[in-house]
Structure formats: structure tokens, C-alpha cells
N, CA, C and O atoms as a GROMACS GRO file, in nm:
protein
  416
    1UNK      N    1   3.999  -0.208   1.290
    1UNK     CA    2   3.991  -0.157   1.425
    1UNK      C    3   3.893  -0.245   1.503
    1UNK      O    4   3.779  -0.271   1.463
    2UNK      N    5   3.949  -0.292   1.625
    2UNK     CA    6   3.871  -0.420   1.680
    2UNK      C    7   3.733  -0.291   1.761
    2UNK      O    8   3.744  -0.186   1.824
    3UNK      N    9   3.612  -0.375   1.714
    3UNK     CA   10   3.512  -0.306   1.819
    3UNK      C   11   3.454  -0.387   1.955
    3UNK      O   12   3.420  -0.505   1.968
    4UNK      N   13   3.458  -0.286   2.040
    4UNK     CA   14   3.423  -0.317   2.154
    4UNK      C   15   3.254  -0.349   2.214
    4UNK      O   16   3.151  -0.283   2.196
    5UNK      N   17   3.271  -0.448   2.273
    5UNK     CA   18   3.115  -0.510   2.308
    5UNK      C   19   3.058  -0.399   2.330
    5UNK      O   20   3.126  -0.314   2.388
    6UNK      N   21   2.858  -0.348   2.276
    6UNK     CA   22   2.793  -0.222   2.245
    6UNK      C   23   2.827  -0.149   2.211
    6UNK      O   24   2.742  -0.060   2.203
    7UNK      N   25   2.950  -0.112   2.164
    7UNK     CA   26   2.995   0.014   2.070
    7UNK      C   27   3.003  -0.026   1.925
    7UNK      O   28   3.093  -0.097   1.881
    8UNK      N   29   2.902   0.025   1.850
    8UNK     CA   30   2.909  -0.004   1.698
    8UNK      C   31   2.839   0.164   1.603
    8UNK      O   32   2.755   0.248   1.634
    9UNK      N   33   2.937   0.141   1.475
    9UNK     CA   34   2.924   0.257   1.390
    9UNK      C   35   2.776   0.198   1.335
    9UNK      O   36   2.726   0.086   1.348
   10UNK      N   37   2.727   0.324   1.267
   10UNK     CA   38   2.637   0.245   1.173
   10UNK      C   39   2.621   0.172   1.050
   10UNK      O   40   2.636   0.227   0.941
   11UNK      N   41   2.596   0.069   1.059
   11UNK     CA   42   2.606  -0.021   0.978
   11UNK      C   43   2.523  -0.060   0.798
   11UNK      O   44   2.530  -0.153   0.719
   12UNK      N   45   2.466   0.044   0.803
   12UNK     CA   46   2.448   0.091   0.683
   12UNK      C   47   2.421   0.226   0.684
   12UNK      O   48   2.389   0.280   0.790
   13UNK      N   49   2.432   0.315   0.537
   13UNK     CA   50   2.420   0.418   0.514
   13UNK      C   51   2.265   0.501   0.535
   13UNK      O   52   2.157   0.444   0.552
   14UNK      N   53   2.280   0.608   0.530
   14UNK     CA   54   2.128   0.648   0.501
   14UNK      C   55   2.049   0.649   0.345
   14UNK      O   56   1.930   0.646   0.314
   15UNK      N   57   2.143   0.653   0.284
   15UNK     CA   58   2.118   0.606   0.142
   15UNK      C   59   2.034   0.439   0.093
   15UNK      O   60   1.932   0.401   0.037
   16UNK      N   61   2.166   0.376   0.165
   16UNK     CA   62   2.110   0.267   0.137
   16UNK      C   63   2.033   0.215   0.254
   16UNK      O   64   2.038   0.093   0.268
   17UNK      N   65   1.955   0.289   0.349
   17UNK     CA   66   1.857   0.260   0.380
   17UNK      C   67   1.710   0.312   0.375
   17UNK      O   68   1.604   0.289   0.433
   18UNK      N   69   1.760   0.399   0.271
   18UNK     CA   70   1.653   0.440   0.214
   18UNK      C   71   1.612   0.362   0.074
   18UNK      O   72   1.498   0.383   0.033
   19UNK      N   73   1.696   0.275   0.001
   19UNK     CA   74   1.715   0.152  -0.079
   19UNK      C   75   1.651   0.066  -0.022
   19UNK      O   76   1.546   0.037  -0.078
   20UNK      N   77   1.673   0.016   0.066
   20UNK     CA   78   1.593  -0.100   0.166
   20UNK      C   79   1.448  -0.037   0.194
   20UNK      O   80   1.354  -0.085   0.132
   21UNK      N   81   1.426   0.063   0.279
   21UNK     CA   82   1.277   0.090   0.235
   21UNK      C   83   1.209   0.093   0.134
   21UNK      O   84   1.090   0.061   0.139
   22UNK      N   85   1.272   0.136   0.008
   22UNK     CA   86   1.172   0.115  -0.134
   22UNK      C   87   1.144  -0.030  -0.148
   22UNK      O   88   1.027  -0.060  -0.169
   23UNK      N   89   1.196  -0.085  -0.143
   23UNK     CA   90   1.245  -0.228  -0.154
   23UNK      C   91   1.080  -0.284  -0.060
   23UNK      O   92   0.965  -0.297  -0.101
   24UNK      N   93   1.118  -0.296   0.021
   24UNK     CA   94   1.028  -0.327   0.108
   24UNK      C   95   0.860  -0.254   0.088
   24UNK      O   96   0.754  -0.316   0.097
   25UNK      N   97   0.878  -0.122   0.061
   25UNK     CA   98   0.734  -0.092  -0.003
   25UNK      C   99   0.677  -0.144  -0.133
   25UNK      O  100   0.559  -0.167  -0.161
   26UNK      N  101   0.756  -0.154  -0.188
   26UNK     CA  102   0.768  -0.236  -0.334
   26UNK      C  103   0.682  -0.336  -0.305
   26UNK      O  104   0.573  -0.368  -0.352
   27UNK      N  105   0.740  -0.374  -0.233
   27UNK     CA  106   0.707  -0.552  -0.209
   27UNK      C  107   0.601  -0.555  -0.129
   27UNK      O  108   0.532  -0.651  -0.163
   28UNK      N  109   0.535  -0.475  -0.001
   28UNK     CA  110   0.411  -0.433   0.021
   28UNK      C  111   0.315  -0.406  -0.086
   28UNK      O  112   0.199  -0.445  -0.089
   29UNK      N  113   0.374  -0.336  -0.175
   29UNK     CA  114   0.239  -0.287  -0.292
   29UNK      C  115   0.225  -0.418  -0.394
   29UNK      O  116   0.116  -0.430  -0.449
   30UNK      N  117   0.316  -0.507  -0.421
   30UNK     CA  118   0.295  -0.563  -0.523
   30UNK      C  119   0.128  -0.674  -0.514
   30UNK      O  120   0.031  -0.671  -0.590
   31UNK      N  121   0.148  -0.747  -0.411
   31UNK     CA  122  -0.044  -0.778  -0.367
   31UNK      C  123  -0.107  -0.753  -0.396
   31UNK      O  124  -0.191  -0.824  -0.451
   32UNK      N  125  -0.113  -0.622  -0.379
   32UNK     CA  126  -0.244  -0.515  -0.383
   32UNK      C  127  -0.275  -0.491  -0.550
   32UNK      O  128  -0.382  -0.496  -0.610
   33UNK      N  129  -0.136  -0.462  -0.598
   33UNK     CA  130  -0.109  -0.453  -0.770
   33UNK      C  131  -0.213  -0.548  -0.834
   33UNK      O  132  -0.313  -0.521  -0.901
   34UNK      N  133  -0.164  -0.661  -0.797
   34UNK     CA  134  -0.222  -0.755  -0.810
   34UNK      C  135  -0.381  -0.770  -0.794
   34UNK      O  136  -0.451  -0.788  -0.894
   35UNK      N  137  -0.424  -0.762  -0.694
   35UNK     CA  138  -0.566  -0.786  -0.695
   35UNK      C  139  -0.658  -0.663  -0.753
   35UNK      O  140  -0.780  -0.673  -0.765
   36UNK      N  141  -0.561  -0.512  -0.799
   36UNK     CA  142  -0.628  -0.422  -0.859
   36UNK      C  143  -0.648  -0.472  -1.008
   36UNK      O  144  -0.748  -0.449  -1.077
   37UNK      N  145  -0.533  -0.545  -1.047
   37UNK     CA  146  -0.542  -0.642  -1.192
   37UNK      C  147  -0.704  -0.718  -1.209
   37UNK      O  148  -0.794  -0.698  -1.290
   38UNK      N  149  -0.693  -0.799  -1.111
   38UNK     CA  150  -0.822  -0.903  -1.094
   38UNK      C  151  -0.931  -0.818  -1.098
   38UNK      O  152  -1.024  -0.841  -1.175
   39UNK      N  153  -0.931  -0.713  -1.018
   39UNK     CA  154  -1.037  -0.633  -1.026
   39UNK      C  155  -1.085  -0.597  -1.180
   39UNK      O  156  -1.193  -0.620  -1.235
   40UNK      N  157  -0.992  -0.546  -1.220
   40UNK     CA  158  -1.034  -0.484  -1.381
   40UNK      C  159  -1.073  -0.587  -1.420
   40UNK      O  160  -1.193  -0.585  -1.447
   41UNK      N  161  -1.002  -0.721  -1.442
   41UNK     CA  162  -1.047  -0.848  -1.535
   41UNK      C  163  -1.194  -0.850  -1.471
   41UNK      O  164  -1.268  -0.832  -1.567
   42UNK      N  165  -1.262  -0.861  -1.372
   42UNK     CA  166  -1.352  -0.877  -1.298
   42UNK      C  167  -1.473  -0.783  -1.412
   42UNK      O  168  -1.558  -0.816  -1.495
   43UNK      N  169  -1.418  -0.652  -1.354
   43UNK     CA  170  -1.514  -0.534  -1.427
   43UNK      C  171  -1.550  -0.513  -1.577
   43UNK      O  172  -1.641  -0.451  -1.632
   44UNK      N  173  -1.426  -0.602  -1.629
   44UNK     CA  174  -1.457  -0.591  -1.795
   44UNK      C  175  -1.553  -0.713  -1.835
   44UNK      O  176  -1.646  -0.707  -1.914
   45UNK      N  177  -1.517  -0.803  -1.777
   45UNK     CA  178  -1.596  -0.889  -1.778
   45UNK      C  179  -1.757  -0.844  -1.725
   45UNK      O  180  -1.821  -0.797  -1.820
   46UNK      N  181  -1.831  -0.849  -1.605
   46UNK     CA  182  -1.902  -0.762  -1.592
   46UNK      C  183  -1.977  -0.672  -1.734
   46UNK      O  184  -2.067  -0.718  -1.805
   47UNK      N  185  -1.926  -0.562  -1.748
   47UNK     CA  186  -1.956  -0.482  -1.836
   47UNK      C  187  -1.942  -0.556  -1.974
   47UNK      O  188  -2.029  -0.512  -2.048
   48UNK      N  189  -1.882  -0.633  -2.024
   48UNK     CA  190  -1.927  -0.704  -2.137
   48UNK      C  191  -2.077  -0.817  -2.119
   48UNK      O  192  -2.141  -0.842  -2.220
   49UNK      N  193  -2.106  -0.857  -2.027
   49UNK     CA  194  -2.214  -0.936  -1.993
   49UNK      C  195  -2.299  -0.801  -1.993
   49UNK      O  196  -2.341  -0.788  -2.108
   50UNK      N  197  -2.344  -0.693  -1.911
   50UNK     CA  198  -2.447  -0.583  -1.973
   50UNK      C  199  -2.448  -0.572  -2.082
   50UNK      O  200  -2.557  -0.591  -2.137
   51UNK      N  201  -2.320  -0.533  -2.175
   51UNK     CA  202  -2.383  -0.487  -2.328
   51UNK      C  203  -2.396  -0.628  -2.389
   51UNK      O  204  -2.387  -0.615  -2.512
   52UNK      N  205  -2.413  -0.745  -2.358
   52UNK     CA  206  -2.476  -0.854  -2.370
   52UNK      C  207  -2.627  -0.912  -2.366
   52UNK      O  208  -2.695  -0.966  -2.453
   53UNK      N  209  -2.650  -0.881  -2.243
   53UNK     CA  210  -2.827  -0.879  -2.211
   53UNK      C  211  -2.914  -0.790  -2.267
   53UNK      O  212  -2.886  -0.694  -2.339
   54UNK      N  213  -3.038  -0.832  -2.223
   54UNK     CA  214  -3.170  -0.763  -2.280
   54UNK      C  215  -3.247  -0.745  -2.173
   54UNK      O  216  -3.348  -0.675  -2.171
   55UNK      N  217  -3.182  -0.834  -2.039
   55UNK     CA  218  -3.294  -0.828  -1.903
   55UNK      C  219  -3.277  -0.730  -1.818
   55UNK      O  220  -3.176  -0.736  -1.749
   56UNK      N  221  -3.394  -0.587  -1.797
   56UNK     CA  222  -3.323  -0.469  -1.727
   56UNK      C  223  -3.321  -0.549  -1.574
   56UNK      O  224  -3.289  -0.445  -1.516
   57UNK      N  225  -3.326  -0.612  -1.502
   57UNK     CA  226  -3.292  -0.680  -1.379
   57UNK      C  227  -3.168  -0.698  -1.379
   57UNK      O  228  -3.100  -0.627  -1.306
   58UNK      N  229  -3.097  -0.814  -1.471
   58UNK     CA  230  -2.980  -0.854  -1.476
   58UNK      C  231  -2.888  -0.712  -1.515
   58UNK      O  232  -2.786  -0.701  -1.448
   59UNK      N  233  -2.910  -0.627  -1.594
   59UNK     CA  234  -2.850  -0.530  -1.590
   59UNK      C  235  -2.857  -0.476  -1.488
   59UNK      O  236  -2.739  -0.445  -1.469
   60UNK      N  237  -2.937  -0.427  -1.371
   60UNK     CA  238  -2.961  -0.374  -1.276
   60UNK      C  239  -2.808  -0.434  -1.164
   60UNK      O  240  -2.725  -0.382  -1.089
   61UNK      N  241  -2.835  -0.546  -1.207
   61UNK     CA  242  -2.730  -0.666  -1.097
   61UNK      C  243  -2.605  -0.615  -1.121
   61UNK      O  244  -2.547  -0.560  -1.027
   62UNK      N  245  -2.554  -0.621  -1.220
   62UNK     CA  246  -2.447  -0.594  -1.282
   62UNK      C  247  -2.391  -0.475  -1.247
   62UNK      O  248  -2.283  -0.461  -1.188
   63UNK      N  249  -2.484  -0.366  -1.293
   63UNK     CA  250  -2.411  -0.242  -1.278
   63UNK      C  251  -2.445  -0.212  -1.126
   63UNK      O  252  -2.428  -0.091  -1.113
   64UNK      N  253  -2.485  -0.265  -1.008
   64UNK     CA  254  -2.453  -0.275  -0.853
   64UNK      C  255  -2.354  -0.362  -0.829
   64UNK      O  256  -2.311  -0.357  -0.713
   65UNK      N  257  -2.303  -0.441  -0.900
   65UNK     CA  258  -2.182  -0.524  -0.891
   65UNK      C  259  -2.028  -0.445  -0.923
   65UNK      O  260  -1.920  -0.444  -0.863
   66UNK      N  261  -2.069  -0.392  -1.027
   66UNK     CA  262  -1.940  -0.339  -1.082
   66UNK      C  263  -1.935  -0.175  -1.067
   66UNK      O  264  -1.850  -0.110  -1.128
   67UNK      N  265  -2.057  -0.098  -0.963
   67UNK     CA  266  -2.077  -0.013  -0.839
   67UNK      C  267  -1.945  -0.077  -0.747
   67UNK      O  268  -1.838  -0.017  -0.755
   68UNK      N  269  -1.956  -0.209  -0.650
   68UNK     CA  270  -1.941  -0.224  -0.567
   68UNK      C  271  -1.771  -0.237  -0.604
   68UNK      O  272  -1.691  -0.173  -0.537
   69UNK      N  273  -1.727  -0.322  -0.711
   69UNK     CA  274  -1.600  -0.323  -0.760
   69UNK      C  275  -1.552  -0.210  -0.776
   69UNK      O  276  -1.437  -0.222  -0.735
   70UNK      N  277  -1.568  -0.093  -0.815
   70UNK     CA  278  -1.525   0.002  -0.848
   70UNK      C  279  -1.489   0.087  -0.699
   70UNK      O  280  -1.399   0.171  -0.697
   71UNK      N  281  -1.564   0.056  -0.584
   71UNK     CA  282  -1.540   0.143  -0.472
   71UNK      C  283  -1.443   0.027  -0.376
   71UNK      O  284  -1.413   0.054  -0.259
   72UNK      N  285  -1.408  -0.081  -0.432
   72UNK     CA  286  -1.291  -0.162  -0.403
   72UNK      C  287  -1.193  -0.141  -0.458
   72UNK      O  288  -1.082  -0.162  -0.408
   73UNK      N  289  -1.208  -0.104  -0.552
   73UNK     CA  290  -1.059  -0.078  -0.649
   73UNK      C  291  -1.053   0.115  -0.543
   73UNK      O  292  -0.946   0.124  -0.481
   74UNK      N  293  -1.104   0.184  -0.533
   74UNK     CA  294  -1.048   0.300  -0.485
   74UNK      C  295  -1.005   0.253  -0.377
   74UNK      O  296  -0.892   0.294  -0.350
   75UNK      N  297  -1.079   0.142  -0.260
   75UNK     CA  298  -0.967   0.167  -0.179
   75UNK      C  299  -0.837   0.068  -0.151
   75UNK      O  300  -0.761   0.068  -0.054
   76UNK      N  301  -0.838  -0.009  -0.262
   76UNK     CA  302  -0.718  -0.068  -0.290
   76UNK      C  303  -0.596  -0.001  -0.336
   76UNK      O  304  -0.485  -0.052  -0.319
   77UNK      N  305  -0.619   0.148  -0.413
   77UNK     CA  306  -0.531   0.214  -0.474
   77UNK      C  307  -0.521   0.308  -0.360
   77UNK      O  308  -0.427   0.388  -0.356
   78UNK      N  309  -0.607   0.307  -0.273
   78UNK     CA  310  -0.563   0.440  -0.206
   78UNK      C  311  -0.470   0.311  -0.079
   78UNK      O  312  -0.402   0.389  -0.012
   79UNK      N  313  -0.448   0.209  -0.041
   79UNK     CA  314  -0.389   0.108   0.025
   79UNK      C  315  -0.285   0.085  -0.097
   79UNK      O  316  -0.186   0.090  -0.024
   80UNK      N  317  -0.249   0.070  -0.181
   80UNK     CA  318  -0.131   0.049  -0.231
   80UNK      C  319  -0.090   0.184  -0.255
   80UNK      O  320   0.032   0.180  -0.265
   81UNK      N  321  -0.131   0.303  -0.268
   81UNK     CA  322  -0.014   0.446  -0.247
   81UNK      C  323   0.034   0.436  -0.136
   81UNK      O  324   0.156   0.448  -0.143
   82UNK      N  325  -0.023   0.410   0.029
   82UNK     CA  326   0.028   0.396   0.111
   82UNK      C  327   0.119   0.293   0.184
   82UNK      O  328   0.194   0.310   0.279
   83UNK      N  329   0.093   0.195   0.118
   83UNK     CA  330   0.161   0.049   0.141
   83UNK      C  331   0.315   0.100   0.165
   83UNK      O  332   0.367   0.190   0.099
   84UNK      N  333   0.389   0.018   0.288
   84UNK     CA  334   0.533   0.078   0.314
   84UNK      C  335   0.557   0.204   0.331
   84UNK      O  336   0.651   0.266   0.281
   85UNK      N  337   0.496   0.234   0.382
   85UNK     CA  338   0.514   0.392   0.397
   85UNK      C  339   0.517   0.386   0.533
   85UNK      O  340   0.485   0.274   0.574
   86UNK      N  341   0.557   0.504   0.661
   86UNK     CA  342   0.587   0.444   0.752
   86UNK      C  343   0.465   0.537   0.816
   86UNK      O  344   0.466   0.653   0.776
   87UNK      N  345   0.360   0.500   0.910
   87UNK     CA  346   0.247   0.584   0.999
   87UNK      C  347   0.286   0.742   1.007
   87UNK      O  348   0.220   0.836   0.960
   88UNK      N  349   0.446   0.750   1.101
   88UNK     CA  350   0.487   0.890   1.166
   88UNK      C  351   0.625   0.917   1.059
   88UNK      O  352   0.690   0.820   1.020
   89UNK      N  353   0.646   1.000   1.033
   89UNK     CA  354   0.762   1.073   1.005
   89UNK      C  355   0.898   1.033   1.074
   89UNK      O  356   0.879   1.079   1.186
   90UNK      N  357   1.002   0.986   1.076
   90UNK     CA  358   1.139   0.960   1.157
   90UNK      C  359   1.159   1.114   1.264
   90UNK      O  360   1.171   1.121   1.386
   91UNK      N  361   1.155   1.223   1.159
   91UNK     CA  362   1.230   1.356   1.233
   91UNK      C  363   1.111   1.358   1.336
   91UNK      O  364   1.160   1.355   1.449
   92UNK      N  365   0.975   1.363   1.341
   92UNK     CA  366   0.873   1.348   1.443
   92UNK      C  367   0.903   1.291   1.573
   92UNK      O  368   0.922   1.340   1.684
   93UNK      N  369   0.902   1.179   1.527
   93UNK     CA  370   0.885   1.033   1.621
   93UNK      C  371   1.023   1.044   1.673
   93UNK      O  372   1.042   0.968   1.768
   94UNK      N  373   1.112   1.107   1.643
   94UNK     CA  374   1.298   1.097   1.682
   94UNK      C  375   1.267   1.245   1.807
   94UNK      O  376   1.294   1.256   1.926
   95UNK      N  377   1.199   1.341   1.706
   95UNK     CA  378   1.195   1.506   1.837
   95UNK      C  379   1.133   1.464   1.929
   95UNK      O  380   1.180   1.499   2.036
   96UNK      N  381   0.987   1.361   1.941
   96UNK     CA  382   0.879   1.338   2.030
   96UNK      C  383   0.987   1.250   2.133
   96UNK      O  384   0.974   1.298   2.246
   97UNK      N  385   1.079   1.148   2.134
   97UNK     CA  386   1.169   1.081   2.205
   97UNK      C  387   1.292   1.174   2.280
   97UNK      O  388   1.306   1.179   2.403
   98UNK      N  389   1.341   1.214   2.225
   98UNK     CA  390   1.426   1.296   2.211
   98UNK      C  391   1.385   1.406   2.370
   98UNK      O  392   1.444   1.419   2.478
   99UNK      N  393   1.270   1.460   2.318
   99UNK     CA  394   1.187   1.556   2.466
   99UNK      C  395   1.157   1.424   2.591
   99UNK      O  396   1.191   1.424   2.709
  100UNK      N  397   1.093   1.332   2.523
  100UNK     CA  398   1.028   1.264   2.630
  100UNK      C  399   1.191   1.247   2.760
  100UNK      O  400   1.199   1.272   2.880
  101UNK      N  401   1.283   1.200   2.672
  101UNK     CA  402   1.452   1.138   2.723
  101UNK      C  403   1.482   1.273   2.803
  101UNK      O  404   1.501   1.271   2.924
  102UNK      N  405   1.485   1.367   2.741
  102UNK     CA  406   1.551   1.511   2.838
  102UNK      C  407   1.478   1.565   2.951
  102UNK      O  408   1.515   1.646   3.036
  103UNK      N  409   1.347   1.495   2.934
  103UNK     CA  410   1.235   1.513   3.076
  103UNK      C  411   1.206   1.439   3.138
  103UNK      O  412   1.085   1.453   3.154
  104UNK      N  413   1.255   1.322   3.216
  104UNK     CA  414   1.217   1.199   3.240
  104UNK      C  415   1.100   1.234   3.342
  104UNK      O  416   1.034   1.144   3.393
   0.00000   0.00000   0.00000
């Protein structure tokens, strides 16, 4: 059926665009995956150098270091739960348009 210039069905499903969003958050979080990795290698390391030493200074250093790593890694995990995720809700952001259009 020939379509006419601005008239088009939709061109993918809601299924598979809800496929395409995982997809895409996926691929937002994987970075983050990533540097939560580095982090741990970071922290184990760290914490094997304390039960290493004898100097309470250098221990002091350490465990404010791997303080400071540890409140990076929370908010890296709390940035990769959210990663791809979208700010507003669709049904929201669709009713909030929706009123604004019927009230000009």
C-alpha cells in the first residue's frame, strides 16, 4: 500500500522498542561497570598494602583512601542503576502534553 507524504504507521513495535531501550541502557551502564571493576582492583590493592605495613600514618592514608573509594563506588552504582533510564515516565510526560495541546 503506497504511503502518502506525512502519513506513516508506526514503524516499530512497542515491544521492540522496548528491546531498543534495554539495549541502549545496557550500553550506558557498561562504563560505569567498568570503572566499578577498577575500583575494587584499586581497593584490594589498598587494603593489602595496610595488612602490609607497620606505619600507623601510612595506615591512616590508606584507610582515608579506600574511605574515599568506597563513597565512589556508591555513587557509581547508584549512576549505573540509573544509567538509560529515562528522567520522566512516557504516560507523564505524554498526559502533561496532551493537557498543555487541549488548552492552548
Amino acid at each position: 500500500m503506497p504511503r502518502r507524504k506525512g502519513h506513516h504507521e508506526g514503524i516499530v513495535s512497542g515491544e521492540t522498542f522496548a528491546r531498543i531501550q534495554e539495549r541502549l541502557a545496557a550500553g550506558a551502564r557498561a562504563p560505569i561497570r567498568k570503572e566499578l571493576k577498577d575500583l575494587a582492583a584499586q581497593t584490594e590493592k589498598l587494603l593489602e598494602r595496610i595488612v602490609e605495613t607497620d606505619n600507623p600514618a601510612v595506615v591512616s592514608a590508606y584507610e582515608k583512601k579506600v574511605s574515599a573509594l568506597e563513597s565512589q563506588r556508591i555513587i557509581l552504582t547508584e549512576q549505573a542503576d540509573n544509567a538509560g533510564k529515562p528522567r520522566y515516565a512516557f504516560d507523564d510526560v505524554f498526559e502533561l502534553a496532551m493537557r498543555f495541546l487541549a488548552n492552548p
